[in-house]
ZABA-448442 format. One line per 3 residues: their letters; for each residue x, y, z of C-alpha. Coordinates in nm, 4 decimals. Layout:
a> X:Y:Z ~ ...
END
This chain:
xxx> 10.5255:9.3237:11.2578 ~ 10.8863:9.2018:11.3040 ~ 11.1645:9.3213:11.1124
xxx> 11.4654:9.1284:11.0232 ~ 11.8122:9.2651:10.8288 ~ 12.0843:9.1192:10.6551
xxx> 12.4026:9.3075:10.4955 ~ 12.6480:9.2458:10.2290 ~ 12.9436:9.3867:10.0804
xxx> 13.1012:9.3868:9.7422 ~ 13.4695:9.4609:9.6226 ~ 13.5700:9.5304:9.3176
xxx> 13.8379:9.3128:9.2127 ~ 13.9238:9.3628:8.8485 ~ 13.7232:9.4421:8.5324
xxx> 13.3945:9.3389:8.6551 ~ 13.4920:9.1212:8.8814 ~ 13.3720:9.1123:9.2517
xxx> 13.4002:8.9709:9.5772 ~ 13.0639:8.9296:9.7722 ~ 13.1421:8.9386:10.1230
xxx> 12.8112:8.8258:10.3957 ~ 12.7523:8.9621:10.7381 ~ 12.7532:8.5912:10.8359
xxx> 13.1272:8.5187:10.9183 ~ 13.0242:8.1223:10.8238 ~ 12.9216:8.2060:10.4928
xxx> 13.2141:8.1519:10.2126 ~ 13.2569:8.4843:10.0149 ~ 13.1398:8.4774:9.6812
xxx> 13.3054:8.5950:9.3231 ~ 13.0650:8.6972:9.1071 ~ 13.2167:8.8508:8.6962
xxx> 13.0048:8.9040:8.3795 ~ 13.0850:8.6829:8.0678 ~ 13.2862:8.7798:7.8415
xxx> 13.3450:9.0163:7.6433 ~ 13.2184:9.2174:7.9052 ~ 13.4122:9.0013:8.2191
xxx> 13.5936:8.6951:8.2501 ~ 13.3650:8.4585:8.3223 ~ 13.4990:8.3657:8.6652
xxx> 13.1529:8.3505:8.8581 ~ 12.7946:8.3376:8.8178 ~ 12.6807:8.6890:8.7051
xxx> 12.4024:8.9240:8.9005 ~ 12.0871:8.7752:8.6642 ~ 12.2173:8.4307:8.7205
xxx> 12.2091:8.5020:9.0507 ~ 11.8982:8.6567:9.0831 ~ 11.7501:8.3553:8.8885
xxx> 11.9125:8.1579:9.1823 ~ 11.7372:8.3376:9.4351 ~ 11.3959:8.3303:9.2775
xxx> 11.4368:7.9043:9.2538 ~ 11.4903:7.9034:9.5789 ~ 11.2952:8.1244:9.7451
xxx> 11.0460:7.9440:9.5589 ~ 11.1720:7.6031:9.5879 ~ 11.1962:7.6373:9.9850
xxx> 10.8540:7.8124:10.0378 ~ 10.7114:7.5321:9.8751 ~ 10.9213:7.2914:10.0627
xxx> 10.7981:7.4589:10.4061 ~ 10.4499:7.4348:10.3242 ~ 10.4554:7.0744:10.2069
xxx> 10.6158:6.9776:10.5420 ~ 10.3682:7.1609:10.7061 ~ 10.1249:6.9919:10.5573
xxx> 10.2994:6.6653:10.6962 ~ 10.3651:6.5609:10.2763 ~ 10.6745:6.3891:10.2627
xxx> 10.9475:6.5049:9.9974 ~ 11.2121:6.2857:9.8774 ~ 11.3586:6.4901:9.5915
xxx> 11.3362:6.8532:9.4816 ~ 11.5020:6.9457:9.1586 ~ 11.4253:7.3306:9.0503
xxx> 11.5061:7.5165:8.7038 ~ 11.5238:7.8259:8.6358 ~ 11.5399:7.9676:8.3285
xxx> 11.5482:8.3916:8.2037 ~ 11.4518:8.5447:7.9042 ~ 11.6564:8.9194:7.8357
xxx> 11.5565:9.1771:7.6453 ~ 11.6857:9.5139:7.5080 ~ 11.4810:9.8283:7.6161
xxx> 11.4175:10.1287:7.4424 ~ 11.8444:10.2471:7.5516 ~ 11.9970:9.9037:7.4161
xxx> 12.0374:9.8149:7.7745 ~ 11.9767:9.4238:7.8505 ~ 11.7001:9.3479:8.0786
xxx> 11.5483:9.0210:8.2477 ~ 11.2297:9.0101:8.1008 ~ 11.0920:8.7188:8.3015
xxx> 11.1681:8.4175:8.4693 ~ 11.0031:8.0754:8.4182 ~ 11.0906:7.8274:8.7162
xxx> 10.9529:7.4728:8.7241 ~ 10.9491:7.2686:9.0151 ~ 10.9821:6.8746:9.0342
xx> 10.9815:6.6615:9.3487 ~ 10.8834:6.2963:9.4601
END
């Protein structure tokens, strides 16, 4: 089995704002805050982006099979969307995701 790694680092900035710095020096940085009251709303927050990386994943595993399988895509659109709870603490949790995938 092969084994690949990535890395990643945050800074705090202010409040609960951070910076999201990649080990790829092409990759743009990324700000990522919690809405308000919490944060200031400046950037997607950690379950948005989690939701993010689930569509896509998703979205590009299908992709790779499809052109695998020689089927032609023309469009992709992919939506995500998360349902949060409160556990037993009061603490929100995502408590699923639904993602729905349409292409032509």
């Amino acid at each position: 089995m092969s084994e690949q790694g990535f890395g990643l680092t945050l800074e705090r900035l202010e409040d609960f704002q951070f910076r999201v710095e990649f080990d790829e020096p092409e990759i743009p940085s990324l700000l990522v805050d919690e809405p308000e009251p919490l944060g200031g709303g400046q950037g997607p927050n950690p379950t948005r982006l989690l939701g993010a990386a689930v569509g896509n994943c998703l979205s590009a595993s299908l992709l790779f099979c499809l052109d695998k399988s020689r089927i032609d895509v023309e469009s992709m659109k992919t939506r995500v969307r998360g349902s949060l709870v409160r556990n037993q603490e009061g603490r929100w949790r995502v408590a699923g995701l639904e993602v729905e995938i349409t292409l032509d």
